[in-house]
C-alpha atoms as one frame of an Amber mdcrd trajectory, in Angstrom:
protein
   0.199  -2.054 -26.113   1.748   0.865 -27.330   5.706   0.425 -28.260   8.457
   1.518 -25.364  12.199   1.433 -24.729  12.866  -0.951 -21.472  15.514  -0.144
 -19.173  16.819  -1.926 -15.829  19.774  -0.265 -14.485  21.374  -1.140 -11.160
  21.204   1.661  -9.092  19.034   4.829  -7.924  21.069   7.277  -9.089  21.098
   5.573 -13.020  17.343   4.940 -12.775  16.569   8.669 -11.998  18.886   9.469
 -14.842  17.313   7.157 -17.257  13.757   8.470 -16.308  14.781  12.136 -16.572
  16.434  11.844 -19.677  13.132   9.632 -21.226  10.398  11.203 -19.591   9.273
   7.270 -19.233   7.940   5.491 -15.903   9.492   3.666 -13.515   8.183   0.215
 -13.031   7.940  -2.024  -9.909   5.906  -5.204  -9.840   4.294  -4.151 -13.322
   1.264  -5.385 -11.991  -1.274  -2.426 -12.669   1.068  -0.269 -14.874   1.371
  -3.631 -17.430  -2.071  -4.281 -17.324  -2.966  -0.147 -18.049  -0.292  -0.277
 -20.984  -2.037  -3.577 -22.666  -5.427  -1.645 -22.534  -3.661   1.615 -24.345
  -4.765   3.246 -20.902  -0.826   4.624 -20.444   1.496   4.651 -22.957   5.110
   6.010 -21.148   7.802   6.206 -23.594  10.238   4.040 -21.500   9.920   1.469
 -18.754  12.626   2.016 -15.902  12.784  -1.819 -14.457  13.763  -1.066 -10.545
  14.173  -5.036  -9.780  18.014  -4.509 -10.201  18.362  -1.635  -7.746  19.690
  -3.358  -4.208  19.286  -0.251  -2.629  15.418  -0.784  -2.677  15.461  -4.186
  -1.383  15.406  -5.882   2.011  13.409  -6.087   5.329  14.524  -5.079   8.637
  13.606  -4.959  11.921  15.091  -2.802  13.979  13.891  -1.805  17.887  10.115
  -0.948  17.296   9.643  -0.537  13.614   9.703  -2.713  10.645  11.697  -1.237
   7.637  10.625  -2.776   4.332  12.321  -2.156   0.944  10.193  -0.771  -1.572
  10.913  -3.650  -4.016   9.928  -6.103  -1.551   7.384  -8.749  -3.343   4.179
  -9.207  -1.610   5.090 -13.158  -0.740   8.720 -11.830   1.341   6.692  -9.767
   3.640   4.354 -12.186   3.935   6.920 -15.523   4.108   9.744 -12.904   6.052
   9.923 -14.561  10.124  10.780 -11.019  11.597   7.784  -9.472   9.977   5.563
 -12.838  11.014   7.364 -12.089  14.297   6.922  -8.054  14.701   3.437  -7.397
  13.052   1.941 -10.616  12.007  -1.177  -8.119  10.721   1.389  -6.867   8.139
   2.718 -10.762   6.956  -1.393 -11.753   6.946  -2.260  -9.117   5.396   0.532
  -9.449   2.275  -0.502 -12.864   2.034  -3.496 -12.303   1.308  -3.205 -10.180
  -1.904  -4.142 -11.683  -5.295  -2.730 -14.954  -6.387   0.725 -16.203  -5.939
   1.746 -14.864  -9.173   0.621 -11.291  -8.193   2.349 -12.018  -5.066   5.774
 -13.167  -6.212   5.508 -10.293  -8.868   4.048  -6.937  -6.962   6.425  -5.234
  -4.577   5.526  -3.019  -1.757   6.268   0.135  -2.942   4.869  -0.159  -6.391
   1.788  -0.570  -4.482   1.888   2.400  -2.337   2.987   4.798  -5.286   0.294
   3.778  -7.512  -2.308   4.130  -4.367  -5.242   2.092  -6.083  -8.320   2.682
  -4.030  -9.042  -1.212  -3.308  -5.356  -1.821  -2.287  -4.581  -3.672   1.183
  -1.107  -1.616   1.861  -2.233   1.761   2.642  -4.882   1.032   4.907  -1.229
  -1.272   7.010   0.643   2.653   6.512  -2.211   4.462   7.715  -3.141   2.040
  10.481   0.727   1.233  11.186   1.608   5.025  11.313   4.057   4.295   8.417
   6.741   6.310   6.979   7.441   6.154   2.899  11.246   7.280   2.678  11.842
   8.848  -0.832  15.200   9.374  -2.131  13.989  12.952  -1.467  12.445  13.250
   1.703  10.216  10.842   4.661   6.584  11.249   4.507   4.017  10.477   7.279
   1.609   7.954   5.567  -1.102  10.360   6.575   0.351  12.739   4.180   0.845
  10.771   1.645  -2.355   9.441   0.368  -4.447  12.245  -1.422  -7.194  10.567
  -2.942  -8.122   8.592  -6.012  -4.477   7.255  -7.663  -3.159  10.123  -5.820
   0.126  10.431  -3.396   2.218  13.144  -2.292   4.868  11.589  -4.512   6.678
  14.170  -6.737   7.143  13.420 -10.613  10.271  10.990 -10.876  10.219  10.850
  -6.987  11.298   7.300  -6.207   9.751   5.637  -2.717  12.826   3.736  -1.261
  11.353   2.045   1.738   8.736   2.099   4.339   8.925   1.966   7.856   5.972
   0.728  10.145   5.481   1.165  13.733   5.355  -2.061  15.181   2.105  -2.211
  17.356   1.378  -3.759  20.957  -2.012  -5.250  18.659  -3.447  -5.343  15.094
  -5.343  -7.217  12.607  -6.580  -6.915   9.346  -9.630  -8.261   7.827 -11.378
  -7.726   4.313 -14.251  -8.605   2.253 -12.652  -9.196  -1.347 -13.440  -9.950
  -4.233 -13.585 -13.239  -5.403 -11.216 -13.122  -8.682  -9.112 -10.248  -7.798
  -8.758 -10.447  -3.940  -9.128  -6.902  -4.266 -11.026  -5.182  -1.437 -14.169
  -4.316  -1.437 -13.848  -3.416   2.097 -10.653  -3.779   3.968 -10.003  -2.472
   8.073  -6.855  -2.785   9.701  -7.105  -1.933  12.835  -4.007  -1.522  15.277
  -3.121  -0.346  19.265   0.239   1.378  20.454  -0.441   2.633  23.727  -3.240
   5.032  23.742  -2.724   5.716  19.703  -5.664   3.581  18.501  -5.673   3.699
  14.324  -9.009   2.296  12.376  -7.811   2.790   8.281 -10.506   1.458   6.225
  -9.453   0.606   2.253 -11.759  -0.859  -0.766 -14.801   1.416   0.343 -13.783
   5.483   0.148 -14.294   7.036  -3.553 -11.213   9.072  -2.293  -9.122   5.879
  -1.334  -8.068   4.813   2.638  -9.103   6.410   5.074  -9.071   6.544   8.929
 -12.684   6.608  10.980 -11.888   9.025  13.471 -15.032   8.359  15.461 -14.383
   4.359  15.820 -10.602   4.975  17.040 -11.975   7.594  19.676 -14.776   4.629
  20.971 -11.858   2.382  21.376  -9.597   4.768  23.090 -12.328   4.456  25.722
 -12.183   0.443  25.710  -9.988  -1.383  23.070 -13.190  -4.054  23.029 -15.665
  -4.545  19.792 -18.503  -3.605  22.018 -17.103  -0.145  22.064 -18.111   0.229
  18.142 -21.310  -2.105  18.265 -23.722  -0.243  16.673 -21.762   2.628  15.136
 -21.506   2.990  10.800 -19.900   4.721   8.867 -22.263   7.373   6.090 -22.785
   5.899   3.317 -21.895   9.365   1.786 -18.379   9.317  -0.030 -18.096   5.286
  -0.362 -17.358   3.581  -3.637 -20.745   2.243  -5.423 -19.923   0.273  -8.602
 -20.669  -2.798  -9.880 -19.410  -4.670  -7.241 -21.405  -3.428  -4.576 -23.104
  -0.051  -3.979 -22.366   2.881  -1.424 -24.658   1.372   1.266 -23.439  -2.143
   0.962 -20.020  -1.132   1.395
C-alpha cells in the first residue's frame, strides 16, 4: 500500500472540499477500494472517510418507496423492520452479501458507485426501478450503470441516497461463490402492476443487466412456466475461472 493523507470530515459540503482540493477518493465501506490500495492497484493521494457525514445516513420509508442512505451498512438494510416490512427482497438480499464483517463494514452506496460486475445491489436498482440521488442531480438506475466499474457518476460526484420502488412482489436469488458470496449469477426479479423487471448480476462482461425478453413472457403470466425453456446467449457473459460463458 502506497502512502495517503486520511480525512473524515462531518459534512458534504467539507468532504467535496477536501476531495477537490486533494484530488484523493472518497471512501465508503473501504471494502474494494482497501483491498485495490493493498495490491498497489489504486494509489489516491487522500482517503475522504464519509462515515461521519449524517447527511448520508438513514432509511426511510415513505408511501411507496424505500429511501436508503448511501452510508447505510449492508447488515441495517438487511436487520432495518421497515425495509423487512416494504421489500423483504431488498433486506434478503443485503443479508446475504459476504460475511458479517463485509456486512457491518460495506455501505450501500459505496457499492453502487464502485458498480463491481458480481455485486448484488444493482441488479435490487435495476429490478426495483431505483433512483441514486447525487448531491448533483437523481439518476434512473437504468442510467446509471454503464458497464464494467462504470456509472454515470461524475468525478467527485457524491451518491447521497437511493430510493427504491417498493413492489406488489420480488425475490432475489443467486448462485455465489463459496468464499466471497460474490455472484456468479444473481436475478432479482420484481412486479408493480404491469412493470415486470428481470435484472440479472454476476453473469454480463458489461455488469447488470435486464432480460427484456423474460420480463415481456411474464407480462403475459407472472408464473415460472412463462420462462420455462427460454436462455439467455451465452454471447456477452462473464467466462473466468469461476465458471465459463455457457455455465453462467
Amino acid at each position: 500500500m502506497y502512502a495517503f493523507h486520511y480525512q473524515k470530515p462531518t459534512t458534504l459540503k467539507e468532504a467535496r472540499d477536501l476531495v477537490h482540493a486533494s484530488g484523493g477518493s472518497f471512501l465508503a465501506g473501504g471494502q474494494s477500494l482497501v483491498q485495490a490500495m493493498k495490491l498497489r492497484m489504486s494509489n489516491p493521494a487522500a482517503l475522504v472517510d464519509l462515515s461521519g457525514v449524517g447527511e448520508l445516513q438513514g432509511i426511510q420509508v415513505q408511501g411507496g418507496t424505500v429511501r436508503v442512505g448511501a452510508m447505510a451498512r449492508h447488515a441495517q438494510v438487511a436487520d432495518d423492520a421497515q425495509v423487512r416490512e416494504a421489500i423483504p427482497a431488498l433486506a434478503a438480499l443485503a443479508a446475504g452479501i459476504g460475511d458479517p464483517m463485509v456486512r457491518n463494514q460495506g455501505t450501500l452506496g459505496g457499492s453502487m458507485a464502485y458498480s463491481d460486475p458480481s455485486a448484488c445491489y444493482p441488479s435490487a436498482a435495476l429490478a426495483l426501478k431505483a433512483v441514486i440521488h447525487t448531491d448533483a442531480r437523481d439518476i434512473a438506475a437504468d442510467d446509471f450503470f454503464l458497464g464494467l466499474y462504470q456509472t454515470a457518476l461524475e468525478p467527485a460526484e457524491v451518491i447521497r441516497a437511493v430510493t427504491f420502488a417498493k413492489p406488489e412482489s420480488a425475490v432475489y436469488m443467486k448462485f455465489k461463490h463459496p468464499a466471497s458470496k460474490l455472484a456468479l449469477v444473481g436475478v432479482f426479479v420484481s412486479k408493480r402492476g404491469s412493470d415486470i423487471r428481470v435484472a440479472v448480476t454476476g453473469a454480463g462482461s458489461n455488469g447488470v443487466f435486464r432480460v427484456k425478453s423474460f420480463e415481456e413472457a411474464l407480462k403475459k403470466r407472472f408464473s415460472p412456466k412463462s420462462i420455462e425453456g427460454m436462455t439467455v446467449p451465452a454471447d456477452g457473459m462473464n467466462s473466468d475461472i469461476h465458471a465459463s460463458a455457457e455455465y453462467r
